[in-house]
N, C-alpha and C positions, 0 to 999 in steps of 0.2 A: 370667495372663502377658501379657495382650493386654487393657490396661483399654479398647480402644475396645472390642472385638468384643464386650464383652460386652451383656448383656439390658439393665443398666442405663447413664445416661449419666456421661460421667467429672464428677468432682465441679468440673471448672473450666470445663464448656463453660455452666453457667448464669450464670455472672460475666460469661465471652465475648458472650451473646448479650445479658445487660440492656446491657454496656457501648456493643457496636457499635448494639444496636437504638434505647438511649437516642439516643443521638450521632447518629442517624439523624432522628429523631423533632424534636429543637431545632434542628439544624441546617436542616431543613424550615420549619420555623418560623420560626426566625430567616432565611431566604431569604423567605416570606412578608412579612417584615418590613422585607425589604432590606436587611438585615444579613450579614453574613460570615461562611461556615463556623465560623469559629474561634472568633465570640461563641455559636455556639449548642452546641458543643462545651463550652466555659466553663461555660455555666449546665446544660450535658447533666452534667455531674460534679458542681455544685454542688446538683442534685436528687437526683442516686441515693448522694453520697455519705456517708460515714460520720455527719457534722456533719448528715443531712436524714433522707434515708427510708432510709439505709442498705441497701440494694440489694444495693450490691455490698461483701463484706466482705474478701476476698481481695487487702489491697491489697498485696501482694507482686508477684500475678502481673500486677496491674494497671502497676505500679512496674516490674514487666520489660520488659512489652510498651513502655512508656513510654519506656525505654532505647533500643530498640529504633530509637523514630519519632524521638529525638533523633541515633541516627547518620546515622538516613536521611535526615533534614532537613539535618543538615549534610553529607554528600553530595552532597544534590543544590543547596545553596549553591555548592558548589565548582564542580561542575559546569556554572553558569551564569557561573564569573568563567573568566576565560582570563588568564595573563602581558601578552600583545598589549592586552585591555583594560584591564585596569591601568597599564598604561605610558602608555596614550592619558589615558586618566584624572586624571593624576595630579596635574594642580594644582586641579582640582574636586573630588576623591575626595581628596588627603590636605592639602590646604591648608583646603577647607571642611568635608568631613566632619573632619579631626583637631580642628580649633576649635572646631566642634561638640559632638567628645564631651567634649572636655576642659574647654570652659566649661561645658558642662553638669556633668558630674562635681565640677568644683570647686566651683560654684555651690550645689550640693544639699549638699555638705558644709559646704561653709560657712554654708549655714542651719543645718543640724544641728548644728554645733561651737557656733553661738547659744544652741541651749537644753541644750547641756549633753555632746551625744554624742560618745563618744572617734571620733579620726580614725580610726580602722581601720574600723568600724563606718561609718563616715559616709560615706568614701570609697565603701565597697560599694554601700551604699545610691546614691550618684550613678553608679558602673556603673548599677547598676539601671537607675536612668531616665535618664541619658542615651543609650539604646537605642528605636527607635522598632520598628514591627512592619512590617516588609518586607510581610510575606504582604498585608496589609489597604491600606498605604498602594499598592504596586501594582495590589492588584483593584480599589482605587477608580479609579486612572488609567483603568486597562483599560476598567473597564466606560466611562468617559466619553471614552474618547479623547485621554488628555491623557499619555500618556506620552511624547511628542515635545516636547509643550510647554515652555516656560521652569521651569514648577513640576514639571514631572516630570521634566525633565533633574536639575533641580538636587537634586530628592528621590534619584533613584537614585544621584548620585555621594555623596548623605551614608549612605544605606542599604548600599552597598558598603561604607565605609570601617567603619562598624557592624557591619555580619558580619563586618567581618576583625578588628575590636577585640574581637569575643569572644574569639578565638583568646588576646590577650596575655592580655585581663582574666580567663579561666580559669587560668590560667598565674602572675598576683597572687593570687586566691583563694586558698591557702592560706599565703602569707606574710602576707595580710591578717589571715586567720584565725591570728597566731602561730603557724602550725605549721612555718613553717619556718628559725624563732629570730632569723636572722640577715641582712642583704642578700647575705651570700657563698650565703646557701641560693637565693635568687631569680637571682642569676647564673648560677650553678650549673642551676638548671631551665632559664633560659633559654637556656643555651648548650647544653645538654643538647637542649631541643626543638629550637634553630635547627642544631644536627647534625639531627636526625632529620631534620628537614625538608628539608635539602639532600642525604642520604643518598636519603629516599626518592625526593624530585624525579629525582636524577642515575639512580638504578636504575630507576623507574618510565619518566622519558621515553625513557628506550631501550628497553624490553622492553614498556612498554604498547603503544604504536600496533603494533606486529607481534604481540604477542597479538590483539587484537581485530582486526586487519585476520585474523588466521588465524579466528577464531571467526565474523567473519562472513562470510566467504566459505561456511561451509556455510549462510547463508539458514535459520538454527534458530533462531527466535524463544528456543525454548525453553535453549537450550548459551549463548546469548548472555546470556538474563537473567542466569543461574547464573554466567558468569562475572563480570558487572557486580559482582551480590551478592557473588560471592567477593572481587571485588577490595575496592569497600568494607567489609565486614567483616572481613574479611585481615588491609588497611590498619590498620585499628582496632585490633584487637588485638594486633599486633604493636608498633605506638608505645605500647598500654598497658603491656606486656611493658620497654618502655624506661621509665616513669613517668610517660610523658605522658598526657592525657585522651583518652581511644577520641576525642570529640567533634573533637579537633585530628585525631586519622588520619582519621577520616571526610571533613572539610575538604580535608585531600590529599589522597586516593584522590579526590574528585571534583574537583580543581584540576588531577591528573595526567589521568584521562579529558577533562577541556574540551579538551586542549592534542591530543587526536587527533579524527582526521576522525567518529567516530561517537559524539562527544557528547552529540548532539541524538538520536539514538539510544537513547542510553544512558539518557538523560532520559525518554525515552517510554517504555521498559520498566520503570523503577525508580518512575515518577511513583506507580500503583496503590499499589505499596506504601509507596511514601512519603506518601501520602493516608492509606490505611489506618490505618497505626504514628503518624503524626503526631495524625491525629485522637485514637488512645490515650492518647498523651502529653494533649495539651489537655485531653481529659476526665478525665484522671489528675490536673490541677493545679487542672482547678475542685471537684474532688471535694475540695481542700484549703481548698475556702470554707467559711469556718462562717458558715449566712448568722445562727445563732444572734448569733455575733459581731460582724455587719456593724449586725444592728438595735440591740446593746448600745453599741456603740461607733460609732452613727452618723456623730455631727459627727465625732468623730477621725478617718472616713476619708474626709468629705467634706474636712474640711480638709488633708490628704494630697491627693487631687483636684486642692483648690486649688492647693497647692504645687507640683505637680508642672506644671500646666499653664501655671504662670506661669517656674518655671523652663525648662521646653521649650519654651515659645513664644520668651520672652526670647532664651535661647543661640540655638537654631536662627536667628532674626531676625537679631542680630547677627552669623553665620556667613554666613549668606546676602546680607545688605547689605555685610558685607565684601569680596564677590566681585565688585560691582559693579552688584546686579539693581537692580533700580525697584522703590520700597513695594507697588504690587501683587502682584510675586512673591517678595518677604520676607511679605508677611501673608500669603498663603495657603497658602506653605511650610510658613510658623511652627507654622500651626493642622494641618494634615495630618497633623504629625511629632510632632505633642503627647502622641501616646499613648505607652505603654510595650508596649516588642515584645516577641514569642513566645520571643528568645532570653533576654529578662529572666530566665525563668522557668527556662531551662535551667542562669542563673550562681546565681540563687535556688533552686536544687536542690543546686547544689554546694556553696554558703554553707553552707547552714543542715544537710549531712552533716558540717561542720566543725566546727559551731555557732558557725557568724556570720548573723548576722540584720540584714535592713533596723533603722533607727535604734538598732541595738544592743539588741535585747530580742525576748524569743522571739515575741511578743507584735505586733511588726512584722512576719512572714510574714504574719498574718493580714491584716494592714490595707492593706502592698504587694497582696497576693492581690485583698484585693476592691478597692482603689484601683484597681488595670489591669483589673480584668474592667470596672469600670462604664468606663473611660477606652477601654477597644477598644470596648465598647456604643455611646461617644459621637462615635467617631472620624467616621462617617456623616456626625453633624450639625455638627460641627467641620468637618469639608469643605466641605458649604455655606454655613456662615457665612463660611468663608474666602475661597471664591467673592463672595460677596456684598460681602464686605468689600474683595475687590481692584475689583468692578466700581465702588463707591463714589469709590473713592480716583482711577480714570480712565477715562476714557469711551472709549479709545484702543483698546478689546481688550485682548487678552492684551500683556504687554509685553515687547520686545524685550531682548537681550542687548546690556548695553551696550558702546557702542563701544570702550572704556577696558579692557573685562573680559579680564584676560590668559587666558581659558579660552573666547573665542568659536571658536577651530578646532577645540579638542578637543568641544567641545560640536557642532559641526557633524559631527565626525567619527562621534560617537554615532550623529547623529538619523543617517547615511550609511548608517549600519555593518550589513555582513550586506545585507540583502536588500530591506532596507528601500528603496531605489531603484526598486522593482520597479511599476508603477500600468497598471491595464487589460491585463495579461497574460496570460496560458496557463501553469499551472501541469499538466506530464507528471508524470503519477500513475504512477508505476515506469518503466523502461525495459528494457520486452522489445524481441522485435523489431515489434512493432507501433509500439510508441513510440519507436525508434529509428528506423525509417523516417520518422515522421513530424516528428521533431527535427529530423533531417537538412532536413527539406523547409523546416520553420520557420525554420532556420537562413538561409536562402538569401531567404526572404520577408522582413526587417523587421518580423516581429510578435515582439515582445519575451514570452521565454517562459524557463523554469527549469521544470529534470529535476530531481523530489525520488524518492531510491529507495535500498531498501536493500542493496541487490548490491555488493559491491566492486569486483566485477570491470566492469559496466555502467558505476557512477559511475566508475573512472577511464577507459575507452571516453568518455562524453560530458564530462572532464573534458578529453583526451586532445586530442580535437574543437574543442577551445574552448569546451564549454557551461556555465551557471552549474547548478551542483548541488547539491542540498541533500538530506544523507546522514542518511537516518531515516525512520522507518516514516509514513508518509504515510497513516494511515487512523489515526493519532492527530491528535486537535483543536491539539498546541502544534506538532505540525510545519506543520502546514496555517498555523497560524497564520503561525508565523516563516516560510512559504514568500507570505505577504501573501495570504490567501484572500481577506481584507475588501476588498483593492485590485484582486484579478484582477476577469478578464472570463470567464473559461473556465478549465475545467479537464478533463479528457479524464484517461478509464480504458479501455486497451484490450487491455490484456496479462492482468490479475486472475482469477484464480479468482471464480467470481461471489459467496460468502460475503462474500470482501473490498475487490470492486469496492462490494457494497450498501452495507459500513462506511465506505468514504470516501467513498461518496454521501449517507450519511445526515448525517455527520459536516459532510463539506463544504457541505450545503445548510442547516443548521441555523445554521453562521457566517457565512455570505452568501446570503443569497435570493435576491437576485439577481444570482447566478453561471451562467452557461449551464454545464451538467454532460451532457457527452458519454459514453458507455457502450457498450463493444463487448462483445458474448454470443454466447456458442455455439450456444445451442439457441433454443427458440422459446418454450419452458417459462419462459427467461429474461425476456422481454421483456416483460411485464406488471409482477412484481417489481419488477424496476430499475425501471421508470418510475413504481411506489409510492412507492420507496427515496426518490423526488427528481432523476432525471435528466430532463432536457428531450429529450435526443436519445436513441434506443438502436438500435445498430446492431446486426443479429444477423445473425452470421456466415451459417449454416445459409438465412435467410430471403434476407439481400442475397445469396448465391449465388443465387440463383432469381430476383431483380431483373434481374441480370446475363442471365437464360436470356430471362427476360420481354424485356427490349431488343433481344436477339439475334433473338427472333422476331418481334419488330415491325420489326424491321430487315427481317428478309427478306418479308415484307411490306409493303414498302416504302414505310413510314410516314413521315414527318419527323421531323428531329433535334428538335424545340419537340414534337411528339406522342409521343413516345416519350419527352421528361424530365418532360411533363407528367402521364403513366399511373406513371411511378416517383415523381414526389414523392406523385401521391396514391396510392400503395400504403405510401410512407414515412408520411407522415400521417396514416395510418389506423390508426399501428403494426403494421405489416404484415396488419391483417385480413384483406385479400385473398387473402392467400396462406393463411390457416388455413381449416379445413374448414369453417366456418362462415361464411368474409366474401365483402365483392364489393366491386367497385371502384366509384367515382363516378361512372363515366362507361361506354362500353364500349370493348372493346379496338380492334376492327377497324371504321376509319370509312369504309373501301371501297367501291364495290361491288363487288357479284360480277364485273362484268365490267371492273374495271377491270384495269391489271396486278399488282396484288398479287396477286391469284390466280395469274396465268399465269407468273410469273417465281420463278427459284430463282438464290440465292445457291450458287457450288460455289469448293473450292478445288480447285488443282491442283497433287496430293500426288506425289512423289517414285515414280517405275517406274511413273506412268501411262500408257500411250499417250498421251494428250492432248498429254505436256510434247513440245516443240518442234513439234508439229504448227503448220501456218497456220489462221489465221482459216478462211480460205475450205477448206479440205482439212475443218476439223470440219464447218461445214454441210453439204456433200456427203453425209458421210459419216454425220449423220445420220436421213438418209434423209426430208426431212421439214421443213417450215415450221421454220427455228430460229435465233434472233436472239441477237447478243452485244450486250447492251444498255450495259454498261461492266463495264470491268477497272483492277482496283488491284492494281497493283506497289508493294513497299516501302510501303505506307500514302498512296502515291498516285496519284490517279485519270489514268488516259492518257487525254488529250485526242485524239490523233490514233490510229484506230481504221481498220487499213483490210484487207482480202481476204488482206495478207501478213505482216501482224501475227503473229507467233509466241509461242504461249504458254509460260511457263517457271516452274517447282518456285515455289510458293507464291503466282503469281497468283488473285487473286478475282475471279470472274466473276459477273455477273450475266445470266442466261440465259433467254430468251422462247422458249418451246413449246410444244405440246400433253404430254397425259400419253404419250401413245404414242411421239412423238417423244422423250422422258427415257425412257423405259422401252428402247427400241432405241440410244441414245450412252451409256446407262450406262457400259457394255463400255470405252469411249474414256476414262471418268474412274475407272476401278478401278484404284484403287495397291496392290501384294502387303504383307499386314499383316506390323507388325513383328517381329522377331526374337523366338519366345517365346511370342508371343499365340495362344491355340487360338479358332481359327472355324471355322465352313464357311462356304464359297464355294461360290458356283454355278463350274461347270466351266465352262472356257473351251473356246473353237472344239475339238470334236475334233481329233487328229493321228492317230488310228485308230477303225475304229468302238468305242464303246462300247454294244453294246444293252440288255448287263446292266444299266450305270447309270440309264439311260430304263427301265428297268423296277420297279428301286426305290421300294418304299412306304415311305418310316422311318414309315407310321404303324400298318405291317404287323407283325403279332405272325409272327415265324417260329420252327417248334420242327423237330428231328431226332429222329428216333426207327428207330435201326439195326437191319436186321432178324438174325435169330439165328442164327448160322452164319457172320457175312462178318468173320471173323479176333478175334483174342484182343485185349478192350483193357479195361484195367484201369482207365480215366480215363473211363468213363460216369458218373460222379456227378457232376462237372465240367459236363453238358448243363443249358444252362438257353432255357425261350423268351426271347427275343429281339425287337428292333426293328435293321435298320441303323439306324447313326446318322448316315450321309453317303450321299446318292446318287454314290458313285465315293468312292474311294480315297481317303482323309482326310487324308493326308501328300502326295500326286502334287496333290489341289486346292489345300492351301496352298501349293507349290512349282508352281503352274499348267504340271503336268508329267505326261506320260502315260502311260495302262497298259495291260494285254493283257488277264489275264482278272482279275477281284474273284474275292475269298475272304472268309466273314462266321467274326466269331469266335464258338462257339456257348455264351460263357462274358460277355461282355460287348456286343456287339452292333458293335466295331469292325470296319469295312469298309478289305480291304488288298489290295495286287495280288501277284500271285502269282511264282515264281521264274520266271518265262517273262519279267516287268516289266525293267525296267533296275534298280529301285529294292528289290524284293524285299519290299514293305513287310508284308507276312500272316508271311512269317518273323520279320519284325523284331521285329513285333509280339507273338510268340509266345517271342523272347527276351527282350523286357522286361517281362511281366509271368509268364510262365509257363502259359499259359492253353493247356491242348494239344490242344482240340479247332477245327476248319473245316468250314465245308460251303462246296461252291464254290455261285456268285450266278448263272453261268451259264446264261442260257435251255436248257433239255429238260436239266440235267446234277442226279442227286440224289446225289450224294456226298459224301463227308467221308474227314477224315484226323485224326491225332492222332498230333502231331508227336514225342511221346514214344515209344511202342509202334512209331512206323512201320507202321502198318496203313491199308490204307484201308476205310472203313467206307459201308455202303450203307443209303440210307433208306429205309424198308417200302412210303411211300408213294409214288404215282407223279410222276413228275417235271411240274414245274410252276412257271410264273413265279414270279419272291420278289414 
């Protein structure tokens, strides 16, 4: 019933693992080689598959998963275009990229109708290649830096126009393929999908941004993914349900998520699995290599090769010199854009389920197939010839946008656009309230900085504020990226969980080394960790509280403000060593002598129902009986310069205080404020207002037991006796209310000390209402009795009477 649970494995997880472990293994490889996931994907299918070592023979499930990485690939196309960029776009994107694909397309056909091949076949065939491979010609910019460049502005507005030409050219495929008789059948599809599309757009952009603003307001990595998925798969099926290709809803479902705030979002949770599934797919198309076929029919596909790069260098060059560039960025264009792209393979899937094949014969998959695997193979070194060939052509550097070019604003708008503005900044890793304090503070300083976080509620708070924010999980590599990690200076985590402050520290330090990486932790256990992970700084919550205590005591011994930053930075640079059980400082603490005043003086404040407050200068020395100097007092945070005999002290003055210990020991009294509302202490007892002898008699460290002798009245609450300690020398409720009593009464159940009904306060009753505890014996000097407030008896102790 349950084929996983069982003893043995299900018959499809050994297809699963040669697939994913091959794909793993070439693609290694081919990164050894400085090659592109994608090439090593390619020859990872074209080893294991059917045409080779046959490996994997299951190609159904291979062919699903394959489906799979095609809607998620175009997903997450969609997800990188916005309406806003396209409109900026658009005499770069559909004036160069349409020329492009169109001369390309005609071009390739028109060879083909030379030797013979009917137009329907030929034209596909020029789909085909005139498609370049987005995935490769971007990772080569990336890795070099040249995506701002002339050839990488110009690359990206033909590669957009090319993912969105797939959309029509799936859409021709089957009228190409005669399946759909007639041009009223292609109308008919067309208007068919251009309803869907504005159907879905109109439904989606109103009810997307408030679903996912609602999804992520719960901060669920996990509710959020599930809804991504659900919306592009949803999307997909539903426009397949209309006739259209899952691959076109997939396209809109991620063109409707770009158009809300948490796209970059959306892209960081769906990217794994679009890596994953995509990978499938590739290794599902090289598995369609016969490299039997490649060595049989060599020259045919080298000369295929040839065609192809002379036709896409050609169109591409001509596209690009039409816009206005300099021979330097037409040749290097031309050569970049030469290969045939991943979506090639997606419209060559659909073909050839029609039974339409590159130059019209079945016999063309094979030869397109191994044409593009060796043409992605060569794209590497086609870039650097290109390079090389544009430095040839001018010694001037890279070449500027010419002045004539009616696309220099929208081209500057690009290189603008998003975040890219950003250089030597402070990039806030989420926005708790640690990093909202500190925003706040950046705000008002001129250090240019961006809040990246996924909270809704936080990003519109720093949106609200006027800050720039970038909405997306920030311990993923392409937010970090699009938030400019390469260009920051700093970057600060101080809100995280320590799990995923380490993930954006590892992540963050791996794309810039040199990024100063700030870290705030909780414990101490932290602090080793993160500074593995890659932070320069770590602050630890737990440890700087005790930095704080460490200052304050050097303070009161009356160190300098320069000696006192200089024992905290080296306790900071020592990563708090000092402070673990193990460490010590560099220097030592106290550089005094003994007989200077750091020893003799104490820092006091002066707390609220002191005696102290309003008293004079001159009335405290008097009074405290004793050599005693007011060496300075800070009001409000500052220091009073004029200090004299009639000086009056008042609720929250700081003093600093010169005396003997004897002299502090007798003006305590002067500076004891009654503790707060709530708070259980002892206090020492203030001046009597009555004798108290009983309390001068009190040991709390005295064990006291009762034991009544036999005969002195009926009491049924003797099991209730337990020995004892007071726990207050007097009245426990009369000392925090510094108020007085007559006689004490101990409780002989808990060891509370209370005054008796003779008191004003009553407290041994009180106390015998609030917990229940029915036995006393009185505290009284020569008195051995007790009571038990239940029975009303009084009860006599055997032994003779004697101080407690």
């Amino acid at each position: 019933m349950f084929p996983l649970a069982s003893a043995s494995s299900p018959p499809f997880l050994q297809e699963i693992v040669i697939l994913i472990a091959a794909g793993a293994v070439m693609a290694y490889v081919g990164h050894r080689f400085r090659l592109v996931p994608i090439v090593g994907f390619l020859l990872a299918g074209a080893v294991i598959g059917p045409n080779s070592l046959a490996l994997v023979k299951d190609l159904e499930l291979v062919n699903s998963a394959a489906e799979l990485g095609v809607i998620l690939l175009l997903f997450s196309i969609g997800l990188e275009f916005s309406l806003e960029k396209l409109s900026r776009l658009k005499t770069l994107l559909f004036g160069g990229g349409g020329l492009q694909v169109g001369l390309a397309s005609v071009g390739m056909m028109g060879l083909l109708m030379l030797f013979g091949v009917a137009w329907r076949p030929a034209l596909f065939t020029g789909f085909l290649v005139a498609l370049s491979s987005t995935a490769i010609v971007l990772k080569l910019l990336g890795d070099r830096g040249g995506t701002s460049s002339d050839v990488g502005q110009v690359s990206l507005g033909l590669l957009i126009f090319q993912d969105l030409a797939v959309v029509m050219m799936v859409l021709l495929v089957p009228v190409l393929a005669g399946k759909g008789d007639t041009p009223l059948h292609f109308v008919w599809a067309f208007a068919k999908a251009l309803g869907i599309i504005i159907a879905v757009l109109v439904v989606a952009r109103r009810l997307m941004p408030r679903l996912l603003e609602v999804v992520a307001r719960t901060c669920s990595p996990e509710l959020f993914l599930l809804t991504v998925i659900a919306v592009c798969f949803g999307t997909a099926y539903l426009t397949s349900l209309a006739g259209v290709s899952v691959s076109l809803g997939a396209f809109l479902a991620g063109l409707v998520v770009s158009e809300s705030r948490f796209s970059e979002h959306a892209f960081g949770e769906i990217l794994p699995l679009q890596i994953l599934f995509s990978a499938t797919f590739f290794v599902s198309v090289g598995m369609l290599l016969d490299v039997g076929f490649l060595v049989a029919h060599l020259p045919e596909v080298l000369l295929a090769i040839v065609a192809v790069l002379v036709v896409k260098a050609v169109t591409t060059g001509i596209s690009v010199l039409a816009l206005g560039y300099r021979p330097p960025v037409v040749v290097e264009s031309a050569l970049l854009l030469a290969q045939v792209g991943e979506f090639s393979f997606v419209l060559e899937r659909s073909g050839r389920k029609l039974g339409l094949f590159p130059a019209g014969v079945p016999a063309g998959s094979q030869a397109f197939i191994a044409a593009t695997v060796m043409l992605m193979v060569l794209t590497p070194a086609l870039s650097r010839l290109g390079i090389w060939a544009g430095g040839r052509l001018t010694r001037r550097g890279r070449s500027a946008l010419a002045q004539e070019s009616p696309t220099t604003d929208e081209s500057e708008a690009l290189a603008a656009e998003s975040f890219a503005r950003f250089e030597n900044h402070v990039i806030v890793a989420g926005y708790g309230d640690g990093a909202r304090r500190l925003s706040r503070v950046l705000r008002g300083s001129g250090v240019p900085f961006l809040v990246t976080t996924l909270s809704p509620q936080g990003a519109n708070e720093a949106e609200a504020e006027g800050m720039v924010v970038l909405r997306g999980d920030y311990a993923r590599q392409r937010t970090l990226r699009v938030a400019g990690v390469q260009r920051a200076k700093l970057l600060m985590v101080v809100d995280d969980e320590v799990a995923m402050a380490h993930r954006v520290v590892a992540v963050a330090r791996m794309e810039n080394p040199t990024l100063r990486l700030v870290a705030r932790v909780r414990t101490v256990a932290d602090v080793e960790p993160m500074s593995t992970a890659g932070a320069d700084v770590v602050v630890c919550e737990e440890l700087e509280s005790l930095v704080a205590v460490l200052s304050s005591v050097l303070e009161d011994y009356r160190q300098s403000a320069e000696e006192i930053e200089d024992h905290e930075e080296a306790v900071r640079r020592s990563g708090y060593a000092a402070l673990r059980l193990s460490g010590s400082l560099e220097k030592p603490l106290l550089v005094c002598a003994l007989e200077d005043d750091c020893l003799g003086s104490r820092r006091v404040t002066v707390r609220s129902g002191a005696p102290v407050v309003g008293m004079t200068m001159e009335a405290l020395v008097q009074r405290a009986d004793g050599p005693f100097q007011v060496l300075s007092l800070r009001r409000d945070g500052e220091l009073l310069s004029q200090l004299g005999p009639h000086t009056r002290f008042e609720v929250g003055d700081e003093l600093v205080l010169k005396g003997s210990v004897s002299v502090f020991e007798r003006g305590a009294e002067l500076f004891r404020a009654p503790p707060p509302e709530g708070l259980q202490v002892d206090l020492p007892a203030p001046a009597p207002a009555t004798p108290r002898t009983a309390a001068e008699l009190i040991d709390p460290q005295a064990t006291i037991e009762f034991h009544p002798k036999e005969g002195t009245g009926p009491c049924g609450h003797l099991d209730q006796l337990r020995p004892v300690r007071a726990r207050t020398k007097g009245c426990e409720e009369c000392l925090k209310l510094h108020d007085t009593w007559v006689h004490l009464r101990l409780c002989m159940t808990c060891g509370h000390v209370g005054c008796c009904d003779d008191s004003k306060n009553k407290h041994a009753t009180g106390h015998f209402h609030g917990t229940a505890h029915p036995l006393i014996r009185s505290l009284e000097p020569g008195e051995n009795w007790g009571w038990c407030y239940v029975d009303q008896v009084q009860l006599e102790d055997e032994s003779p009477p004697s101080r407690p």
